[in-house]
NUMIKOL-472864 format. One record per residue: chain; residue in one letter; z, y, x of N, C-alpha, C in turn. Coordinates in steps of 0.001 Angstrom, whole numbers, plus 500000, padded with zeros to 6 digits. Example, Ala and Ser with C-alpha at 12.3 -4.5 7.8 and 13.67 -1.06 7.14 Angstrom:
<rs>
R  chaine  residu     n_Z     n_Y     n_X    ca_Z    ca_Y    ca_X     c_Z     c_Y     c_X
R       A       A  507800  494310  513190  507800  495500  512300  507800  496700  513200
R       A       S  507080  497750  512850  507140  498940  513670  507870  500030  512900
</rs>
This chain:
<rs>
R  chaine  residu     n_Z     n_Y     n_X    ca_Z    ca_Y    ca_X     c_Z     c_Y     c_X
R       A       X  065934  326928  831064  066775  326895  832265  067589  328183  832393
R       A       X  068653  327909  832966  069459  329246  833218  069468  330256  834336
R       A       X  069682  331137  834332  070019  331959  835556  071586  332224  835706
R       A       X  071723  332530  837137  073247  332416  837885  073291  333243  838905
R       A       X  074368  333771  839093  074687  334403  839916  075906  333904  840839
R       A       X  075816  333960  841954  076864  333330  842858  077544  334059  843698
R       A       X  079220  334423  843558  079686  334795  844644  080582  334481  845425
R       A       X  081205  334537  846518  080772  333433  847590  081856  334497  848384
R       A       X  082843  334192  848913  083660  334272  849984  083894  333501  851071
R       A       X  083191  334380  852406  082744  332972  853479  083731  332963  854414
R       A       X  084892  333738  853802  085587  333771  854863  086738  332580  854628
R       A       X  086461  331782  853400  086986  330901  853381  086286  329879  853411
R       A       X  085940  329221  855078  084806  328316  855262  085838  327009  855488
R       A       X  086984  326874  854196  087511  325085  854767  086392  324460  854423
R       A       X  086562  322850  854924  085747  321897  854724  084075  322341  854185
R       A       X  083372  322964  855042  082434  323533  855044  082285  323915  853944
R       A       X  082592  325261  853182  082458  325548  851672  081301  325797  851866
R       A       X  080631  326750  852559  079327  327139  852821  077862  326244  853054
R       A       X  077993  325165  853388  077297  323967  853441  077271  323574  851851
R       A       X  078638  323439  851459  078922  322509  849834  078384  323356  849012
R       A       X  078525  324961  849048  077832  325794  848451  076330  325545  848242
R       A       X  075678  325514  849631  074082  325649  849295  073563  324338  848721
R       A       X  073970  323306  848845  074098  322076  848315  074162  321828  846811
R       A       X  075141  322194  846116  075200  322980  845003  074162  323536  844237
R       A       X  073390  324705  844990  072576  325588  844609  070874  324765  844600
R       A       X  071467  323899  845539  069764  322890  845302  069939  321984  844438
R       A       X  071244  321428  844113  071515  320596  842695  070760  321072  841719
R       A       X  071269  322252  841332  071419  323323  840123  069404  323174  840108
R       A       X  068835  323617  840941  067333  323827  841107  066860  322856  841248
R       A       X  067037  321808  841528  066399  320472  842009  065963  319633  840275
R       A       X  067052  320087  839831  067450  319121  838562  066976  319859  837904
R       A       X  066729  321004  837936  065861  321901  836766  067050  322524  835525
R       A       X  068246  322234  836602  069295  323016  835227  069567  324719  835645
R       A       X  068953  324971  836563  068611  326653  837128  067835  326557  837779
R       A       X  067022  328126  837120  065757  328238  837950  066111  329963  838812
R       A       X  067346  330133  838633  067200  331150  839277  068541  331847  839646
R       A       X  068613  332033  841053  069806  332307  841532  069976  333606  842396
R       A       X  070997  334183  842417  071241  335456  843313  072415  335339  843958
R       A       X  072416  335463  845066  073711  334810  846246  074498  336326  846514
R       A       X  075586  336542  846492  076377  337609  847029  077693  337057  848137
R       A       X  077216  337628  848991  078753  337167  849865  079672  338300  849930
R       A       X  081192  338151  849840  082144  339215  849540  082200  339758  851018
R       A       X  082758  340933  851545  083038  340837  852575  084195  342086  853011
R       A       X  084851  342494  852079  086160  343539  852198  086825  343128  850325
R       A       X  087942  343808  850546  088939  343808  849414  088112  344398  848139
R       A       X  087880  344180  846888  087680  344220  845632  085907  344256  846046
R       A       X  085053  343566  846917  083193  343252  846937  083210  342540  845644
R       A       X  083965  341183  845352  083766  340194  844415  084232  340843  842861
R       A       X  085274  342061  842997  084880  342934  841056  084207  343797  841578
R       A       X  083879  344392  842249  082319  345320  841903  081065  344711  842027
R       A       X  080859  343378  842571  079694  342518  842143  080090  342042  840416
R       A       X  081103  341727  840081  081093  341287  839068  080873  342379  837797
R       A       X  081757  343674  837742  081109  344641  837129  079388  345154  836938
R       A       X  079017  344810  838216  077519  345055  837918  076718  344250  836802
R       A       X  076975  343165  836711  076514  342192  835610  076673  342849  834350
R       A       X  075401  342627  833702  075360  343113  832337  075066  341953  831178
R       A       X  075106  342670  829951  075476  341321  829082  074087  340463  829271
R       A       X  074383  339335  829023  073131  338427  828841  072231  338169  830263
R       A       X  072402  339235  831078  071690  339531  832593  071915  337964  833094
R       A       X  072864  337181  833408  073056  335937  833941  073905  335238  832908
R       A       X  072805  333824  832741  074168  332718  832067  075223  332437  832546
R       A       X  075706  332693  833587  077226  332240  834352  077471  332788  835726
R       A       X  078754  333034  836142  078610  333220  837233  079429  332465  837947
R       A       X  078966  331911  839201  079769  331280  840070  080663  331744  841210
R       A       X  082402  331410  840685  082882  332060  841633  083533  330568  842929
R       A       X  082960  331095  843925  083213  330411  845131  084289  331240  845888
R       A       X  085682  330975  845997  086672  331050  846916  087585  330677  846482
R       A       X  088873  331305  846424  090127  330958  846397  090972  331656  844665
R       A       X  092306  331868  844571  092994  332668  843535  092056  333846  843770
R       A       X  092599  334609  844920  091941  336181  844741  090473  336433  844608
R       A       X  089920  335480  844795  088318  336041  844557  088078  335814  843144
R       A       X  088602  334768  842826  088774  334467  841228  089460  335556  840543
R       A       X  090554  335998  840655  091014  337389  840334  090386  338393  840168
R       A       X  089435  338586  841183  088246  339914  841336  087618  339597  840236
R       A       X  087238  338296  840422  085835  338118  839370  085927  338321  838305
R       A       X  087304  337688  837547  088069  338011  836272  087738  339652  835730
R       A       X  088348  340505  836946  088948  341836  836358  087485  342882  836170
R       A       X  086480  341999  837397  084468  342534  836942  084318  342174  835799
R       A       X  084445  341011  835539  083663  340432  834007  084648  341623  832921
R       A       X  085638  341425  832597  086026  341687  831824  086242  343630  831748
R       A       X  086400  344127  833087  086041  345514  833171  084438  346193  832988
R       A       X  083681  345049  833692  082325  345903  833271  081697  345024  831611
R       A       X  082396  344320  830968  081950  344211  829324  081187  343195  829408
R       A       X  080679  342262  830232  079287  341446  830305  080008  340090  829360
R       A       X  080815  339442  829629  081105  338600  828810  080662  337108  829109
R       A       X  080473  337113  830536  079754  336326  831286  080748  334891  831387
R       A       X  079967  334051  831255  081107  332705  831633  081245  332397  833125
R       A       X  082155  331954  833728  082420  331537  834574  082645  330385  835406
R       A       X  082193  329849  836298  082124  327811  836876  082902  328471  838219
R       A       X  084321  328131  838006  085088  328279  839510  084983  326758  840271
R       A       X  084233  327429  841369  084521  326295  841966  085752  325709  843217
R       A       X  085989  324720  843149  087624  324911  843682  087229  324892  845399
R       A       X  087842  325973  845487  087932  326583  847329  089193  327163  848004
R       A       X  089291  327508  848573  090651  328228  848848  091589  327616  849462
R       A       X  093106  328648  849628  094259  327894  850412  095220  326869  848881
R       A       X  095041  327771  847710  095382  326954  846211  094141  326213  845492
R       A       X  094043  327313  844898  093109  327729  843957  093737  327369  842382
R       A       X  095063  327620  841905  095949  326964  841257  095168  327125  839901
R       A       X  094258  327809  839653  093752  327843  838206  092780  326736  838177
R       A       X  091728  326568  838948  091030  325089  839255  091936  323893  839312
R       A       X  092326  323807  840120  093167  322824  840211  094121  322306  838332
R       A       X  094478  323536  838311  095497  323262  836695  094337  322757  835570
R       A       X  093124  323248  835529  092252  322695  835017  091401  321455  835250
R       A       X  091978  321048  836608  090917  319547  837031  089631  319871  837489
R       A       X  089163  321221  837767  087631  321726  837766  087317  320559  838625
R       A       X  085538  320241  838901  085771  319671  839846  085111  320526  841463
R       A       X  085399  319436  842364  084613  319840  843602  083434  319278  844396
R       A       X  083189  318181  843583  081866  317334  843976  080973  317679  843715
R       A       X  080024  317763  844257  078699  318097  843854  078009  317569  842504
R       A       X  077812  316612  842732  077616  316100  841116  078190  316415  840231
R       A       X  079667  315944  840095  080346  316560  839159  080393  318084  838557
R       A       X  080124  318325  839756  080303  320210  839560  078399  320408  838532
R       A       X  077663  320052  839567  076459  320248  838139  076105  319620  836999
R       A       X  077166  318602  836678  076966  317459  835163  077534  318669  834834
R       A       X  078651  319548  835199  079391  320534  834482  078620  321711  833621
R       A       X  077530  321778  834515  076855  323213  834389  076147  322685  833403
R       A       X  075715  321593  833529  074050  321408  832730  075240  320986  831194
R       A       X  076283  320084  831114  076822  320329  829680  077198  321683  829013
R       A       X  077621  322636  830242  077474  323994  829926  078693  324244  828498
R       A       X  080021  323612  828653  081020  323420  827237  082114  324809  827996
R       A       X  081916  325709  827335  083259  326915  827805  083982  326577  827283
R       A       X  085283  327487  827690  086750  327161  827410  087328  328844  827245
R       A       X  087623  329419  826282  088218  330739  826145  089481  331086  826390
R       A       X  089690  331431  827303  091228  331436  827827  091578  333099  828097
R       A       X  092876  332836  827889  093691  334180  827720  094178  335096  829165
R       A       X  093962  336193  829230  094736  336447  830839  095655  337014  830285
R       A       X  096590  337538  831275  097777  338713  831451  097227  339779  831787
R       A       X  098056  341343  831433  097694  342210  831606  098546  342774  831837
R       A       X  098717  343771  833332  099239  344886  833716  098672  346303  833280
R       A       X  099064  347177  832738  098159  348680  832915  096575  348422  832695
R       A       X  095077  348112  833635  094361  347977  833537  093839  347060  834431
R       A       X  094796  346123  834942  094088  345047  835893  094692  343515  835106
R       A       X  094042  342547  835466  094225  341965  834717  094340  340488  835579
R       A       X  095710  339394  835020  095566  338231  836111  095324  337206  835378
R       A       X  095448  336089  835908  094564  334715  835709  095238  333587  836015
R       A       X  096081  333817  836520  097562  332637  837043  098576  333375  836725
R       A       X  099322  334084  837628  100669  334788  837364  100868  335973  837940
R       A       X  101845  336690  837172  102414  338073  837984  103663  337595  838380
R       A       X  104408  337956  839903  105107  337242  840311  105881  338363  841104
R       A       X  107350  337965  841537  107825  339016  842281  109441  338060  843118
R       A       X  109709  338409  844145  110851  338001  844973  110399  337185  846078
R       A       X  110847  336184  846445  110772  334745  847190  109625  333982  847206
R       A       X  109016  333589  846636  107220  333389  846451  106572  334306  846729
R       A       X  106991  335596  846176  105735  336695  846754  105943  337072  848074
R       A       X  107276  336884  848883  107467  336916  850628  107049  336038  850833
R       A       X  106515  335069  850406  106583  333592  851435  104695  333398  851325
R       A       X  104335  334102  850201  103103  334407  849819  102029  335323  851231
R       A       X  102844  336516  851189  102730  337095  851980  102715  337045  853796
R       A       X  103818  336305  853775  103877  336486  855336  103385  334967  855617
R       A       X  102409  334157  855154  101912  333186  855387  100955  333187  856204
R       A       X  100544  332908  857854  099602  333335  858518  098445  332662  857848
R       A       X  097015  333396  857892  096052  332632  858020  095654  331613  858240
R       A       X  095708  331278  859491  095395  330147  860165  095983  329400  859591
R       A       X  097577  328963  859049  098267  327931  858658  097708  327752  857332
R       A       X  096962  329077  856544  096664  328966  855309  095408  327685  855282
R       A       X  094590  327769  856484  092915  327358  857009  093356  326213  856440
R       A       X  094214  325550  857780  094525  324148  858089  095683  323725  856833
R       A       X  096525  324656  856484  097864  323083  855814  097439  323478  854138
R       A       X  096915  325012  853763  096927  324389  852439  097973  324905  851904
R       A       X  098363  324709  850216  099459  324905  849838  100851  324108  850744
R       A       X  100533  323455  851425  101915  323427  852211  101952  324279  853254
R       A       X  101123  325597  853753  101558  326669  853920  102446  327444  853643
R       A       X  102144  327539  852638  103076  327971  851389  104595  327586  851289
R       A       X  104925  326144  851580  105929  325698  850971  106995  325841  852601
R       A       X  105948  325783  853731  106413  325691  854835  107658  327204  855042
R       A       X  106684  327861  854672  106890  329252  854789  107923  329764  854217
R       A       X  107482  329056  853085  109279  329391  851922  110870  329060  852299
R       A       X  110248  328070  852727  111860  326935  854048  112038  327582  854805
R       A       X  111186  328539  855465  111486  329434  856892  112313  330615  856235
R       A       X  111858  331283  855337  112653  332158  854720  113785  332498  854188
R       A       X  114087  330577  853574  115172  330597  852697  116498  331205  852854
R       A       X  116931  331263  854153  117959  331465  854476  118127  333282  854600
R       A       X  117047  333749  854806  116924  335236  854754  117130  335632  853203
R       A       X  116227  334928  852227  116112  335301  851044  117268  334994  849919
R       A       X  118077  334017  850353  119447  333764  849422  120386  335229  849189
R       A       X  120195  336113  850364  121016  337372  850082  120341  338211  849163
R       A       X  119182  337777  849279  117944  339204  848769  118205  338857  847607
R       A       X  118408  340269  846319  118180  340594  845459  117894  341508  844667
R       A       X  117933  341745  843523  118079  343067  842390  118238  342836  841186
R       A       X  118817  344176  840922  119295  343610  839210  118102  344855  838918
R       A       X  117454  343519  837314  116122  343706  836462  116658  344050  835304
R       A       X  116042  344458  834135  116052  344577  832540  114895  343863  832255
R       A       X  114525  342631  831569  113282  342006  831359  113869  342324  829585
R       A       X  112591  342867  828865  112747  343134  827338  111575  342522  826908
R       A       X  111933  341475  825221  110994  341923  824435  111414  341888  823124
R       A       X  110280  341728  822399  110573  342251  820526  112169  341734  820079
R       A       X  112425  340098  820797  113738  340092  820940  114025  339081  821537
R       A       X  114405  339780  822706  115139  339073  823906  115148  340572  824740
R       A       X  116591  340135  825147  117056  341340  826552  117864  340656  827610
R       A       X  117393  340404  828792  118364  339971  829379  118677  340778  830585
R       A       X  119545  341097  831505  119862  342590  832536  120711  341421  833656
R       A       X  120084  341150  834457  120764  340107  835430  120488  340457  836818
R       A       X  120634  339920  838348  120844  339934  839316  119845  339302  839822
R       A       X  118460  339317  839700  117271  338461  840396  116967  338366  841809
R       A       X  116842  337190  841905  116387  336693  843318  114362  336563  842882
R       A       X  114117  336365  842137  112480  336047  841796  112183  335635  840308
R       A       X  111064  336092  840011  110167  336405  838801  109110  335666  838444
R       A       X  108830  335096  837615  107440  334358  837228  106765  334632  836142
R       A       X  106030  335458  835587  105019  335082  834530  103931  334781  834408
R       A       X  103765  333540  833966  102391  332643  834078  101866  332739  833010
R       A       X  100141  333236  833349  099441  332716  831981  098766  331665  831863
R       A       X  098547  330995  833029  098197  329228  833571  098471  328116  834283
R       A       X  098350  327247  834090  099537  326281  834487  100591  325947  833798
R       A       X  101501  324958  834517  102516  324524  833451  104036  325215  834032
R       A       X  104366  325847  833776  105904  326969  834071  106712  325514  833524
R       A       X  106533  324794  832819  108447  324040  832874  107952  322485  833088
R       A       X  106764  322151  833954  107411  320974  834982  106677  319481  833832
R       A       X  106767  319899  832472  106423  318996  831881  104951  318279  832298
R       A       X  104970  316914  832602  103615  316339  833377  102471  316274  831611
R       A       X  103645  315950  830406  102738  315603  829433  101836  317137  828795
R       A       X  101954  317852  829416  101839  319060  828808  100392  319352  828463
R       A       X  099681  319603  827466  098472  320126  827249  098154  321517  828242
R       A       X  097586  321300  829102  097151  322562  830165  095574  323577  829537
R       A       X  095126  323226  828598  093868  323843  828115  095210  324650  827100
R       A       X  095516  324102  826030  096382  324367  825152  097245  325583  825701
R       A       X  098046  325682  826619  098618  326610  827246  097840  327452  827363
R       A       X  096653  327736  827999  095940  328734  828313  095231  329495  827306
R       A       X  095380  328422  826407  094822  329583  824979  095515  329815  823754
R       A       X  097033  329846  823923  098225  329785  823227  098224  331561  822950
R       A       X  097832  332245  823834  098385  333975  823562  099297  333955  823939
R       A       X  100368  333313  824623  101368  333624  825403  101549  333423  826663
R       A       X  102496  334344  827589  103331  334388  828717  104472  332938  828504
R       A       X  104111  331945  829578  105755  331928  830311  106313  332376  831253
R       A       X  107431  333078  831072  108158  333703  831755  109260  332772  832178
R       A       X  109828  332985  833547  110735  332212  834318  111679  333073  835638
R       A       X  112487  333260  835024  113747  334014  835762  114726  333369  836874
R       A       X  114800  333875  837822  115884  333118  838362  117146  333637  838915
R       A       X  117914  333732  839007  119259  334758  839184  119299  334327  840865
R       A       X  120361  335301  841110  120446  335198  842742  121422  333980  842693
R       A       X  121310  333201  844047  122566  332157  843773  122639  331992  845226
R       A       X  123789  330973  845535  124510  330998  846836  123434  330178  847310
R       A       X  124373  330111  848911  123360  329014  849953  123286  328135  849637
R       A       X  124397  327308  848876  124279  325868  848823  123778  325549  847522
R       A       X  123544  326501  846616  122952  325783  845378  121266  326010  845476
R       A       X  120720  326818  845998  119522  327351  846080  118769  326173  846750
R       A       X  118803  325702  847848  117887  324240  848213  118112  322949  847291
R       A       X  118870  322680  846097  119431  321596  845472  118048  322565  844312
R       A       X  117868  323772  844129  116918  324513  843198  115416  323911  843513
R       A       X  114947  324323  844756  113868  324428  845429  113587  323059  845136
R       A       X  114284  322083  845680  114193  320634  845242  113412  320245  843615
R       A       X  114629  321241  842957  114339  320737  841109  112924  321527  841077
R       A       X  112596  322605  841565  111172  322982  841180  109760  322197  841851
R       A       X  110148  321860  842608  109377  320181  843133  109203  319524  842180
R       A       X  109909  319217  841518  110357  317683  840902  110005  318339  839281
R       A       X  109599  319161  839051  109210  320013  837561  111181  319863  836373
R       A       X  112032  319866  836973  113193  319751  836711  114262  320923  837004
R       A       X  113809  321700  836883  114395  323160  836735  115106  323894  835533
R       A       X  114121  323938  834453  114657  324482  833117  116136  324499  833050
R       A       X  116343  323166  833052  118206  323377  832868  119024  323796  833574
R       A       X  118777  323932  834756  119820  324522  835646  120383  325720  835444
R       A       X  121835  325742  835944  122231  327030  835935  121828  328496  836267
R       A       X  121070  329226  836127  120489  330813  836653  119139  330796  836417
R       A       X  118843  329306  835354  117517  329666  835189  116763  330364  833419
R       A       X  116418  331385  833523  115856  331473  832155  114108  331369  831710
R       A       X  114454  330826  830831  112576  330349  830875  112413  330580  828748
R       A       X  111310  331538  828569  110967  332053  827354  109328  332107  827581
R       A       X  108976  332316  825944  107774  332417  825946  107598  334042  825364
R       A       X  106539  335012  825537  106259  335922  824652  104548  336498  825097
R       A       X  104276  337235  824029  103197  337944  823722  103206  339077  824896
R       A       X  104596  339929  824810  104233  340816  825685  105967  341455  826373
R       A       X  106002  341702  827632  107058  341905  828490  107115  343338  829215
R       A       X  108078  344075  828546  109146  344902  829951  109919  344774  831296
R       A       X  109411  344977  832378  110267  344410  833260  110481  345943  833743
R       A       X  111760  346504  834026  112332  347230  834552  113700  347233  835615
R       A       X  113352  348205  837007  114136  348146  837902  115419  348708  837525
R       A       X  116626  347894  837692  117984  349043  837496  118730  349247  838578
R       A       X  118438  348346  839988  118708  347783  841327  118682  349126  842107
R       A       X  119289  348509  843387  118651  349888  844315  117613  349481  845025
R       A       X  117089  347889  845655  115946  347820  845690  115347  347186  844758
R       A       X  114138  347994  844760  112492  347754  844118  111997  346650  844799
R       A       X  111050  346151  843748  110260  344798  844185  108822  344795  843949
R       A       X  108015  344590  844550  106473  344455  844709  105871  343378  843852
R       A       X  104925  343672  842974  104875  342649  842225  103085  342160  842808
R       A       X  103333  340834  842556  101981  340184  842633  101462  339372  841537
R       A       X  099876  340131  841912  098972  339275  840991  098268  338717  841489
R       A       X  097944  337461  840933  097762  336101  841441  097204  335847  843004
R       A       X  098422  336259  843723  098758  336645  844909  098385  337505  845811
R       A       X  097905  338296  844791  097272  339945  845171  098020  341105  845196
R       A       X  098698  342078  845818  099421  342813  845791  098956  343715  844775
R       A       X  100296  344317  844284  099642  344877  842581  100763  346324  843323
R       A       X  102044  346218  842790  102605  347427  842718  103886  347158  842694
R       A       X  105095  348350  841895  106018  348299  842135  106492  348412  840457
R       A       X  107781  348244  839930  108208  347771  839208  108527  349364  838507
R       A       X  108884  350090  837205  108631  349210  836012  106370  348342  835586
R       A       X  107024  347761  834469  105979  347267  834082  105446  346782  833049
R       A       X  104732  347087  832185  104443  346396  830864  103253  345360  830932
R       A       X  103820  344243  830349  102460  343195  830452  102977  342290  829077
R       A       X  101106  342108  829580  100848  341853  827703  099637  340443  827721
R       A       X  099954  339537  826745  098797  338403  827197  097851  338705  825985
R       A       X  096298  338935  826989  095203  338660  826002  094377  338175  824983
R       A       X  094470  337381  824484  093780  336149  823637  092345  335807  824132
R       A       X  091750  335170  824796  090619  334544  824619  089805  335476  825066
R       A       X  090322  335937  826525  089641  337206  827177  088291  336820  827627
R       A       X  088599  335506  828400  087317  335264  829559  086692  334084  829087
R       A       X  085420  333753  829227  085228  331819  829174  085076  330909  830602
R       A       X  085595  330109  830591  085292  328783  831670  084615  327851  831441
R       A       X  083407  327656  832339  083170  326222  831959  083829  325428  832520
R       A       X  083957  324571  831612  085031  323042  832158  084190  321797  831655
R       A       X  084604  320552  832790  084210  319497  832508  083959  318834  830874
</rs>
């Protein structure tokens, strides 16, 4: 039988996570596929990577991360900062949780422990800034305001259409907002007028429904996705095509793949960059994708 460690952000109690949690934890014990568990609840900014750094190799077969992107983020940058090498069972919680979700994890109880007891990882690649490291995307402009000034409460109740609500409220502020970037690599240069930034190391960046989503994640590459500033009236006819995964072609959009990226400010304003919707920093920046940093278990 295995041992586990669980950590647990209660401050995201939708649809009773905290109930579905302990529920869970008597699966896991009931069934005899763990005999032994240690509960941590997060309760300020970076609890969930310094619980996760504490883990040492072999110390726990897996750890369970219970919340949203950012607690998943934490957990990422513990495992892989303190060396343990620990696999990971996200379970899907949160106002996204876009890396669960892109993977199908599940959220049922059952399902979630047929998962554990097949116990099949998945080695997937992150992105890397300097020494922190993301798990969805580093992101910067119009998503990362709309990211940001998203109240709570709307986050509780609507969900990623928080999100989308929020972005519509903005739009009209954000069509002026821009800066001109230098995005470089081994070869590609492009020096343009950005309204917003995307580099994803999960999920599908160009919309395609047929797309292998495991495959992506353990490719060793960034997609990157640019978007130039554009007027009032073409920008909601945009917002539309990125709905509809029908973007690529449009005019002001550039979309590449690479190993590893320069993004530099040449603007007079600077832009705040986010990781996987975590406030990171300010621009320049070198990022680089990992190979086969972390493991997941997946269905």
């Amino acid at each position: 039988m295995k041992k586990a460690k669980f950590i647990i952000n209660p401050v995201i109690d939708e649809n009773n996570l905290l109930n579905r949690i302990e529920s869970i934890a008597g699966c896991l014990i009931m069934n005899q596929i763990v005999n032994h568990i240690d509960v941590v609840y997060t309760h300020k900014e970076n609890d969930a990577m310094t619980e996760a750094m504490k883990m040492q190799p072999g110390e726990y077969d897996f750890v369970v991360c219970a919340g949203g992107d950012g607690t998943l983020h934490d957990i990422v940058n513990g495992v892989i900062r303190g060396g343990s090498c620990t696999p990971i069972a996200v379970y899907k919680a949160g106002t996204a949780n876009s890396f669960a979700g892109a993977l199908e994890l599940p959220s049922d109880k059952v399902q979630f422990c047929r998962m554990i007891k097949r116990f099949k990882t998945l080695k997937v690649d992150v992105g890397k800034i300097d020494d922190s490291y993301f798990i969805n995307e580093a992101s910067a402009g119009m998503i990362t305001d709309a990211v940001y000034k998203t109240p709570r409460e709307n986050k509780i109740v609507l969900g990623k259409a928080a999100y989308m609500l929020e972005g519509v409220k903005l739009l009209p502020k954000q069509v002026l907002k821009s800066t001109c970037l230098e995005f470089k690599t081994d070869n590609f240069y492009k020096k343009a007028d950005v309204s917003m930034f995307v580099v994803k190391n999960s999920g599908n960046a160009t919309g395609n429904k047929d797309a292998d989503v495991r495959k992506i994640m353990t490719d060793g590459l960034l997609d990157v996705l640019i978007v130039e500033k554009m007027n009032v009236f073409t920008l909601p006819k945009l917002f539309l095509k990125f709905m509809q995964g029908e973007h690529l072609n449009e005019e002001g959009i550039t979309y590449f793949q690479t190993q590893t990226l320069d993004i530099n400010n040449v603007g007079t304003q600077n832009l705040t960059i986010d990781l996987d919707k975590e406030k990171y920093g300010k621009l320049p920046v070198h990022i680089e994708s990992v190979k086969e940093a972390i493991q997941i278990i997946v269905p």
